[in-house]
C-alpha positions as CSV (number, residue, x, y, z in Angstrom):
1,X,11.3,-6.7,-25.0
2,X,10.2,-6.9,-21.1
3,X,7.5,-4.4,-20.5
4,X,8.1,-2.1,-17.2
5,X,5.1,-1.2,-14.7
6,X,6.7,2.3,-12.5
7,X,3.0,2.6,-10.9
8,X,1.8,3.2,-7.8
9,X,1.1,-0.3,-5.9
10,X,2.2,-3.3,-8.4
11,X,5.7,-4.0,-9.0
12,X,8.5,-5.9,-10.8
13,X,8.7,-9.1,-9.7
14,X,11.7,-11.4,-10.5
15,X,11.3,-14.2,-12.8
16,X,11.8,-16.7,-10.2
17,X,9.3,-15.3,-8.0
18,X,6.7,-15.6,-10.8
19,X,7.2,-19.2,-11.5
20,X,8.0,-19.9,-7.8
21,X,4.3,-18.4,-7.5
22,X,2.9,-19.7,-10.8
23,X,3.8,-23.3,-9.7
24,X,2.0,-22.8,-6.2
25,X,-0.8,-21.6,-7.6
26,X,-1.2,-25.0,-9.3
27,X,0.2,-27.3,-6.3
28,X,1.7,-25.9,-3.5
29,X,4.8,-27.6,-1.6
30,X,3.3,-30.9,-3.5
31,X,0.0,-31.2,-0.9
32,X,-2.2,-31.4,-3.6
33,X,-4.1,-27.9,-3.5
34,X,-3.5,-24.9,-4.7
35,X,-1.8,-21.8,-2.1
36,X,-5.2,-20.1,-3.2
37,X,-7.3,-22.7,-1.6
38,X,-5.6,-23.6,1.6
39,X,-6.4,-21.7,4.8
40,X,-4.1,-19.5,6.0
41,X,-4.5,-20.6,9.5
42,X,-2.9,-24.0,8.5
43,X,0.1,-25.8,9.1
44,X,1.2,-26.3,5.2
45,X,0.4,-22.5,4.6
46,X,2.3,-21.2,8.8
47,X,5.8,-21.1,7.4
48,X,4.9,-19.1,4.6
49,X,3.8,-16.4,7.0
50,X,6.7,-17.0,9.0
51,X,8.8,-16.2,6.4
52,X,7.1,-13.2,5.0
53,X,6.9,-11.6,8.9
54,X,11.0,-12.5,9.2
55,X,11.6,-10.9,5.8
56,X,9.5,-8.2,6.9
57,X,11.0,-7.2,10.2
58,X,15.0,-7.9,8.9
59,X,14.0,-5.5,5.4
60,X,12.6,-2.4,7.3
61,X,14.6,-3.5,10.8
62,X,11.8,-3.9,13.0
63,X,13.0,-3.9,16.6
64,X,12.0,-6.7,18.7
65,X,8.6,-6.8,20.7
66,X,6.9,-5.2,17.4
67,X,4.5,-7.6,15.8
68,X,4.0,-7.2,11.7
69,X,0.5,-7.2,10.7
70,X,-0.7,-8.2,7.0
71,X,-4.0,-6.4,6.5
72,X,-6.4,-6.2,3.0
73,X,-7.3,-3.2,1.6
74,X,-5.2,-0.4,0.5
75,X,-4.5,3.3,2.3
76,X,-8.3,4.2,2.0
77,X,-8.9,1.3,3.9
78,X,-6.5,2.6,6.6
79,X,-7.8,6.0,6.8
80,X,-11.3,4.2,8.4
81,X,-9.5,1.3,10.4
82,X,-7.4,3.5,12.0
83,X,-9.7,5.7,13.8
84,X,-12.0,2.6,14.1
85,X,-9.4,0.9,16.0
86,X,-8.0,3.9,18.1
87,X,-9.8,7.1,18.4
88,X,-11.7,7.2,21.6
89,X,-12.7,11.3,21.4
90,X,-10.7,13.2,19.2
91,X,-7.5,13.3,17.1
92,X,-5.1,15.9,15.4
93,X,-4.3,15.4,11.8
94,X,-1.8,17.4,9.7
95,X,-3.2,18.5,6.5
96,X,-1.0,17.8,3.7
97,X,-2.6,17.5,1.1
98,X,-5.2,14.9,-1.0
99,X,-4.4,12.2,1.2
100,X,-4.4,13.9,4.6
101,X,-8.0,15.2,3.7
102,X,-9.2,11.4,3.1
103,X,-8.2,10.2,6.4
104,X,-9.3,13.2,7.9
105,X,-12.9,12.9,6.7
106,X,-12.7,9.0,7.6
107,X,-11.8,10.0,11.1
108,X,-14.7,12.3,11.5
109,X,-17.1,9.3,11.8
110,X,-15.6,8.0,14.2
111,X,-14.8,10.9,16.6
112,X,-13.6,14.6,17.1
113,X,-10.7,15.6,14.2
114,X,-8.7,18.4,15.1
115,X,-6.6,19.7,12.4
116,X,-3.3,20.8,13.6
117,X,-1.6,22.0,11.0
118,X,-2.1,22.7,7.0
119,X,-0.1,23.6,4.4
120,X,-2.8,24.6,2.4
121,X,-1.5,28.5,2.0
122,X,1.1,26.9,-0.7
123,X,-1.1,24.5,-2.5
124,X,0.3,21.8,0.2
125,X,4.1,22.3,-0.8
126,X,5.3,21.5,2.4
127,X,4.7,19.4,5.7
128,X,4.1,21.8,8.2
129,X,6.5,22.2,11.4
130,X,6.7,24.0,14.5
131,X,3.4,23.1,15.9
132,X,1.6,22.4,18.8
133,X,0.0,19.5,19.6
134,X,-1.9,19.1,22.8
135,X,-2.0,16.1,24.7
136,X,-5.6,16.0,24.9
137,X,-6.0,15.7,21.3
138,X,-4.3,12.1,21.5
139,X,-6.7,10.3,23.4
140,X,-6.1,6.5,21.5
141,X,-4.8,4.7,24.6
């Protein structure tokens, strides 16, 4: 009986795409090395990227002048390149919960956080509307 995996990050894969994989991991497009061990800046491994940035952008409809990035790491990651990236001063956050509180506390060594909103009265039940944001607080140009 196949065995089902309905948690957070890894998914079902289709047959195929395992051996497709499994094969490549052994010799890739017959070039003699493994996908593992090429680089991905060369030309045997470009139209793989190629494809996965087309596949990308048609699956979630990404309108044109948008570039797709592929990044390591996970949304932890995220909550410290973001503000490492953008924040110049300061930055409003919505407080939503578990999550929100992460990048929140990321943020905060990187600058001013501002938090905006919460919906910590109901044990964070609900996204929080009708608020005001001020333009100052969005200083990542």
């Amino acid at each position: 009986m196949k065995k089902y995996n309905f948690g957070a990050g890894p998914c079902i894969l289709p047959r195929e795409v395992i051996e497709k994989t499994a094969s490549a991991i052994l010799d890739f497009n017959g070039i003699g090395l493994s996908i593992a061990e090429i680089s991905h800046r060369s030309k045997d491994f470009q139209p793989v990227m190629d494809e996965a940035i087309a596949l990308v952008k048609e699956v979630l409809n990404v309108p044109e002048g948008y570039s797709v990035l592929f990044l390591g790491g996970g949304a932890s990651l995220e909550f410290c390149m973001i503000p490492f990236n953008f924040l110049v001063k300061k930055a409003g956050y919505l407080n939503t919960g578990v999550w929100a509180k992460k990048a929140m506390k990321e943020a905060k060594l990187f600058g001013e956080v501002v938090e905006v909103a919460s919906s910590a009265d109901d044990n964070f039940t609900y996204i929080p509307k009708n608020f005001e944001v001020q333009q100052t607080w969005i200083t990542c140009t």
